[in-house]
C-alpha positions in Angstrom: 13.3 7.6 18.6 15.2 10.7 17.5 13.5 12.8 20.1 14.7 10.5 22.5 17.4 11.9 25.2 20.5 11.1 25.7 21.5 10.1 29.1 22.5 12.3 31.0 26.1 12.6 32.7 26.7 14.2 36.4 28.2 17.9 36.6 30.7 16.0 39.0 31.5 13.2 37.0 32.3 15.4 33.9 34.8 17.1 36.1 36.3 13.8 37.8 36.0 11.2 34.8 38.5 8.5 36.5 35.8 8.8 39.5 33.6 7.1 36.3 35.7 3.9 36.4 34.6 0.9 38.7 37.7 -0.5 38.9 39.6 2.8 40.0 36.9 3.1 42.8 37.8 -0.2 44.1 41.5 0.9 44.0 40.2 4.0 45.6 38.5 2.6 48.7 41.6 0.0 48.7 43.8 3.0 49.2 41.9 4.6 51.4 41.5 1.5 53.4 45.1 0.6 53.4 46.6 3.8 54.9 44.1 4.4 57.3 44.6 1.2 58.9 48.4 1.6 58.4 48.1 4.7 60.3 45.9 3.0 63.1 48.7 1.2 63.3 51.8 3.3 63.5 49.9 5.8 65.7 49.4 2.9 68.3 52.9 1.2 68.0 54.7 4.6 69.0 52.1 5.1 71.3 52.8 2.0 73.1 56.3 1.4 72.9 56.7 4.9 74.4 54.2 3.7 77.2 55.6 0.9 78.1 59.5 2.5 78.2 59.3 5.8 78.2 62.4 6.2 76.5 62.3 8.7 73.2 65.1 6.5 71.8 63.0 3.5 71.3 60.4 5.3 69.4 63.5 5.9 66.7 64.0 2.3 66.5 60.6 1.6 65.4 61.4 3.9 62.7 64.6 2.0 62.4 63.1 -0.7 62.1 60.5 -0.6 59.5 63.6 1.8 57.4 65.8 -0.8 56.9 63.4 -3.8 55.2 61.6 -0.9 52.8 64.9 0.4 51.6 67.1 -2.8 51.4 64.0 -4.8 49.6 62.8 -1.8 47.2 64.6 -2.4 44.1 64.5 -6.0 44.1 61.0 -5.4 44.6 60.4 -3.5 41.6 62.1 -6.3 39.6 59.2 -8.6 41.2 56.5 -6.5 40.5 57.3 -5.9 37.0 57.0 -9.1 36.1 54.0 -10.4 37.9 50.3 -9.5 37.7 49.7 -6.6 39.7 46.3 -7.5 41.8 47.8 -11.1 42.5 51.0 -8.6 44.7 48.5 -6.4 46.1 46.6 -9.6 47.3 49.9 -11.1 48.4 50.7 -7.6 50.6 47.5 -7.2 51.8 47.1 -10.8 53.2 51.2 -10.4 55.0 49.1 -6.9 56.1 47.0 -9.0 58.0 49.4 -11.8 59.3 51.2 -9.1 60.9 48.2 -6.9 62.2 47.1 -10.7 63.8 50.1 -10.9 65.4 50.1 -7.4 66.9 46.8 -7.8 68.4 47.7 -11.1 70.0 50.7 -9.3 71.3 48.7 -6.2 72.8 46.6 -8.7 74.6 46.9 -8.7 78.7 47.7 -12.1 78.9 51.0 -11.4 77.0 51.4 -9.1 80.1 53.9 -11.4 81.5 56.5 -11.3 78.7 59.1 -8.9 80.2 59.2 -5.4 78.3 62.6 -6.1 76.8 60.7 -8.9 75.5 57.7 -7.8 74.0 59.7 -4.5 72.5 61.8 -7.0 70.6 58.5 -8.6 69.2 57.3 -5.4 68.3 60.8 -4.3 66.4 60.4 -7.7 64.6 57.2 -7.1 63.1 58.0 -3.8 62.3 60.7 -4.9 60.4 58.5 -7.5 58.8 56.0 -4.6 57.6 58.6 -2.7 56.4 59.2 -5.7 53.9 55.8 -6.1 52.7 55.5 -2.4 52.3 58.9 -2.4 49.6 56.1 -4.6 47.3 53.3 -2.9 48.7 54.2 0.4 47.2 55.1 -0.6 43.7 52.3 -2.8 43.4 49.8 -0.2 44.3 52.1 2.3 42.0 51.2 0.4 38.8 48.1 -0.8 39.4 46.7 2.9 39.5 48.3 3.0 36.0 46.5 0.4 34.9 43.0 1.0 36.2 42.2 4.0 34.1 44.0 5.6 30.8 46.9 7.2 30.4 44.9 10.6 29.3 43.0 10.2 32.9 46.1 10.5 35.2 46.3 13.6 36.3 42.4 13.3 37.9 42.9 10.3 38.9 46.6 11.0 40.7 44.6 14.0 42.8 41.8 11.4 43.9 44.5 8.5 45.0 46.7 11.6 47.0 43.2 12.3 48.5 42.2 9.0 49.4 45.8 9.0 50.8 45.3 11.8 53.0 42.1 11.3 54.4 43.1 7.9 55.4 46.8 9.5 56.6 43.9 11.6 58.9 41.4 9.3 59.7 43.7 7.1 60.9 45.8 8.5 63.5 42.2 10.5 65.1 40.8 7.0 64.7 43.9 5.5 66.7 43.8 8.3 69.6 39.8 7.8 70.2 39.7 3.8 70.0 43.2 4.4 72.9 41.4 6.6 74.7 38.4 5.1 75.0 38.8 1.2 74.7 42.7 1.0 74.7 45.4 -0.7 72.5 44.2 -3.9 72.4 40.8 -2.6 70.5 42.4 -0.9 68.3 44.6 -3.4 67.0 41.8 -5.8 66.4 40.3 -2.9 64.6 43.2 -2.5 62.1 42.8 -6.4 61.8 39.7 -5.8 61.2 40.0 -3.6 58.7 42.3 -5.1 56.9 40.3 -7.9 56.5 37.2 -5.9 54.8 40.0 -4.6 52.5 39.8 -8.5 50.4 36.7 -7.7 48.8 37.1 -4.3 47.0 40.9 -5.8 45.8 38.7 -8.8 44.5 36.2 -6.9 42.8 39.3 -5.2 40.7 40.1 -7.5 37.2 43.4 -9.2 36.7 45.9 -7.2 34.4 48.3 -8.2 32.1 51.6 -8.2 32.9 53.6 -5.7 30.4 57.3 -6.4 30.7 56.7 -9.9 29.6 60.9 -10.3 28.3 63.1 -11.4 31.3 66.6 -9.6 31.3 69.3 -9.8 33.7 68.4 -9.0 37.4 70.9 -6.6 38.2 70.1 -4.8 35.1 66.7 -4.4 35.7 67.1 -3.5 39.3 69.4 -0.8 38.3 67.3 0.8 35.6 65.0 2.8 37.5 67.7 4.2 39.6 69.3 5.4 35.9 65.5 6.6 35.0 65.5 8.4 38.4 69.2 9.9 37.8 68.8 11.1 34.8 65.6 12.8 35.1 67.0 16.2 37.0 63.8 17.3 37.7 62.3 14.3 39.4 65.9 13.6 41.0 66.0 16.7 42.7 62.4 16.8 43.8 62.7 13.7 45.7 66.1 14.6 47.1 64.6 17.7 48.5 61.9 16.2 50.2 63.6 13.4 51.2 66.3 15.3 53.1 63.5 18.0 54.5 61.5 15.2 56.1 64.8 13.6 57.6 65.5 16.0 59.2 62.3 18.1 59.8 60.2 15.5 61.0 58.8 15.5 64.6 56.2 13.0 64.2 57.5 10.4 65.8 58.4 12.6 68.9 54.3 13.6 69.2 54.2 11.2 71.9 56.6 13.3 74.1 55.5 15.9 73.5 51.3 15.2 74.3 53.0 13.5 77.5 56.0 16.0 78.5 55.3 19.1 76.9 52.0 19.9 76.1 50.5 17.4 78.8 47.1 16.3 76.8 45.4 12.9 76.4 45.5 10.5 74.4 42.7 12.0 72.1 45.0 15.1 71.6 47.9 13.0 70.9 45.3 11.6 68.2 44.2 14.9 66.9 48.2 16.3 67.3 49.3 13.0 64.6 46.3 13.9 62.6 47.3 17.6 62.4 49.7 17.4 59.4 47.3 15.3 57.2 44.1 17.8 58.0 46.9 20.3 56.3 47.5 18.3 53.4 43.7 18.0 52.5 43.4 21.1 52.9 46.0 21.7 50.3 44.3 19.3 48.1 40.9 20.9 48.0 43.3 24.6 47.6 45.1 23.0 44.4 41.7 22.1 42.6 40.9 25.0 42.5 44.1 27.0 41.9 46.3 24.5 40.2 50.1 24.3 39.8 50.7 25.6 36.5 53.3 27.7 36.9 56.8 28.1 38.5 55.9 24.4 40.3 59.6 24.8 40.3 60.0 27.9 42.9 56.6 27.4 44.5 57.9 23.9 45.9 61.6 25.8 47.1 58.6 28.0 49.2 56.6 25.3 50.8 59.3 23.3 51.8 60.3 26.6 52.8 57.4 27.4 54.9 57.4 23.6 55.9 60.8 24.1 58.1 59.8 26.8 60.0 55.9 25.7 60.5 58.2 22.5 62.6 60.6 25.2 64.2 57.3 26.9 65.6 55.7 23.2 66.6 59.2 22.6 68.3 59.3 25.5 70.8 55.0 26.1 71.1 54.1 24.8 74.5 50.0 25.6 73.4 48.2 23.0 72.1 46.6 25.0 69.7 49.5 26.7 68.1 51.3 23.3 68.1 48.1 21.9 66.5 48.2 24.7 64.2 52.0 24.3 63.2 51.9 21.2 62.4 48.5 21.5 60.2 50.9 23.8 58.1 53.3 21.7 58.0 51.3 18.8 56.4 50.0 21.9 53.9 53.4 23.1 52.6 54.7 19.1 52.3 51.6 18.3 50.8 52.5 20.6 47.4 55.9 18.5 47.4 53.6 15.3 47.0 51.8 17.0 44.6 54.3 17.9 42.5 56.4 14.6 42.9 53.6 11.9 42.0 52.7 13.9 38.8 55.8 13.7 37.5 56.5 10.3 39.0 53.0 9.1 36.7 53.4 11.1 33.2 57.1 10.4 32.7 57.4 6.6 34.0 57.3 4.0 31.2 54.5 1.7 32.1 57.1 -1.5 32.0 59.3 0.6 34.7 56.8 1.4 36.9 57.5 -1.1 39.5 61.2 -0.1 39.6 61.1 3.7 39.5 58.3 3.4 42.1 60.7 1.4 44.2 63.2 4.1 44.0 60.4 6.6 44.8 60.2 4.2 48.2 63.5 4.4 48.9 63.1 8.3 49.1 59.8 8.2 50.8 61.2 5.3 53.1 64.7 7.4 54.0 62.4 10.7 54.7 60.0 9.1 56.9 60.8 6.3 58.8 64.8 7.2 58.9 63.6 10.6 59.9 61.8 8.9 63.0 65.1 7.3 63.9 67.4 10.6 64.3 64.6 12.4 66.1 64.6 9.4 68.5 68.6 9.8 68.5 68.5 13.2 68.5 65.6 13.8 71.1 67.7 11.2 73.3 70.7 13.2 73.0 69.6 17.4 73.6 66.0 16.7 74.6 62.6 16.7 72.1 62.2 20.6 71.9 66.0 20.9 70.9 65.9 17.9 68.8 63.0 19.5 66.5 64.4 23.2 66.5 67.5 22.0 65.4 66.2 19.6 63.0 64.0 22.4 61.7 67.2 24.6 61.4 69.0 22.1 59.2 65.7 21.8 56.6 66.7 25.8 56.4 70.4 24.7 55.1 69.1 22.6 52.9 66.5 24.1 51.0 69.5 26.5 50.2 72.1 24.4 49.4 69.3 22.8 46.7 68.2 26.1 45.9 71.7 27.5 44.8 73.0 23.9 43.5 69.9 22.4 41.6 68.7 25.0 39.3 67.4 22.6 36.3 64.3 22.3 39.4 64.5 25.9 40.3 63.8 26.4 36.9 61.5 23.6 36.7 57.8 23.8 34.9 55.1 21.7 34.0 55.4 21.1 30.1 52.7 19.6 27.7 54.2 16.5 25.5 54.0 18.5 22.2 56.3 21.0 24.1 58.4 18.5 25.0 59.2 17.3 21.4 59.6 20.3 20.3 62.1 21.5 22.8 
């Protein structure tokens, strides 16, 4: 018996110990599962509403659309998720997820052909705006139920596996989305985001219930405003978030890709697939580049240099007319943002209180929420006003003023660097 040998443990799962948790590889493919179809989704909405008006400023009212729910619902949907069990919200989400993807693929269908396009563009604004509600809980839900799926000492491993579940669904996705449009067309590949969705119920099942850790009940306006105070008075995390926030406002050009792939660059619909891929390819590539040469120092000035290099990777994008140097921009793009993400959900995990993290992950939202889908709504304005290239070189342009003004203004994350908890204390 003392001969006997101890089992032995994988290389890879020595190095990846979260990936050793059953519950976080549920969470994992849930992840994964969630995005991707989310980005089936969006890929085909701006697709078609630009296909059935072709008219740049309706593409920033989907963005408008979904903007306003996230933002306005965020912090009272922290308050929510604080205080309820955290798969029971997912489950909740996940099943509005696929309500809505139901109704979009009965919307898509030819027989709905007859609706006039003022019509059916006001359907699809409607349940835009009804996803962008569901995604206000779905965010903080997911947010603290990755803190609660593996211990605290695991975070950081298992914070790089949920970004890269994250990106290869934020890739998969949109190539998915330009194949299924090209090939089968919208209809199919709505019914394969339904689809989807629906296979997403049985890893969410397989994942325990958890207890619920801020048990007390307190006012609601107190507890809706304490994550912003968390968020405010941690400079670091503040000014990360403003930073990226305000470069993906006004650097974005996503949601002008179909005008481009129509207009500009004059590819199909499988290049307009590949173009919305192009960022996320970037970011994984940024991923597999971090594991091996991790942020340990100056995370501060490194991210002032990627967002940096993020600006003028969309200035290029905006006045290529090659396919493969926009294609090639905005992979670069999605690299440089990618170390902001990085940097932002590691601080977002180790510093947030486990009874906040519904709250400060709703203010995280709001940021992500103003960046993104706002973002898609003044480069629809924009676009509408001086034209798509314009709109993106000039948006490009003002990233540039921004990073400086933040550069010169915010030094505490200029200065910024990853500290150990002992160092912490002592300081």
């Amino acid at each position: 018996m003392q001969n006997e040998p101890k089992p032995k443990t994988s290389r890879f799962l020595s190095k990846n110990p979260a990936l050793s948790i059953v519950e976080f590889r549920y969470f994992l493919s849930v992840r994964f599962g969630m995005i991707f179809a989310l980005n089936m989704q969006s890929t085909i909405i701006y697709y078609w509403v630009y296909h059935i008006t072709n008219d740049k400023l309706s593409l920033g009212l989907v963005g408008l659309a979904e903007v306003i729910p996230a933002v306005c619902f965020s912090l009272f949907a922290g308050h929510i998720v604080d205080l309820n069990e955290k798969r029971k919200m997912l489950l909740l989400c996940l099943t509005g997820y696929v309500a809505l993807g139901a109704g979009l693929a009965a919307l898509s269908l030819p027989r709905m052909e007859y609706l006039t396009i003022d019509t059916r563009l006001h359907i699809i604004y409607f349940l835009v705006f009804l996803g962008g509600m569901i995604r206000a809980f779905y965010g903080p839900s997911g947010f603290a139920m990755s803190g609660l799926v593996v211990p605290r000492d695991l975070y950081p491993n298992a914070t790089s596996w949920s970004s890269m579940a994250w990106q290869m669904g934020a890739v998969c996705g949109p190539l998915v989305a330009g194949f299924l449009i090209a090939g089968i067309g919208i209809t199919a590949g709505m019914f394969a985001v339904l689809a989807v969705e629906l296979l997403l119920l049985f890893p969410l099942l397989k994942i325990g219930v958890k207890p619920v850790i801020k048990k007390e009940k307190e006012p609601v306006l107190r507890s809706l405003t304490e994550g912003v105070r968390f968020v405010w008075n941690t400079p670091a995390l503040l000014g990360a978030q403003c930073l990226d926030m305000f470069s993906v406002l006004f650097g974005g050009a996503v949601a002008l890709l179909p005008v481009f792939q129509k207009e500009i660059l004059m590819v199909d619909e499988t290049g307009f697939g590949i173009l919305r891929a192009a960022p996320g390819m970037g970011a994984l590539c940024t991923m597999a580049l971090l594991a091996f040469l991790p942020l340990r120092t100056n995370p501060g000035r490194k991210l002032f240099i990627c967002v940096t290099g993020f600006a003028l990777s969309i200035i290029v994008f905006g006045l290529s007319k090659s396919f493969l140097l926009s294609f090639f921009a905005l992979m670069f793009s999605g690299m440089f943002d990618a170390v902001s993400v990085v940097i932002r959900g590691t601080i977002l995990q180790l510093v947030t209180p486990d009874h906040m993290r519904g709250r400060v992950s709703s203010v995280n939202t709001i940021f992500i929420s103003s960046s993104n889908e706002l973002g898609d709504f003044e480069s629809g304005v924009m676009a509408h006003w001086l034209g798509a290239v314009r709109a993106v070189v000039t948006g490009g342009c003002i990233t540039l003023g921004v990073i400086g003004i933040t550069f010169f203004s915010a030094p505490q994350l200029r200065n910024f660097t990853f500290m150990t908890r002992k160092e912490e204390v002592r300081d």
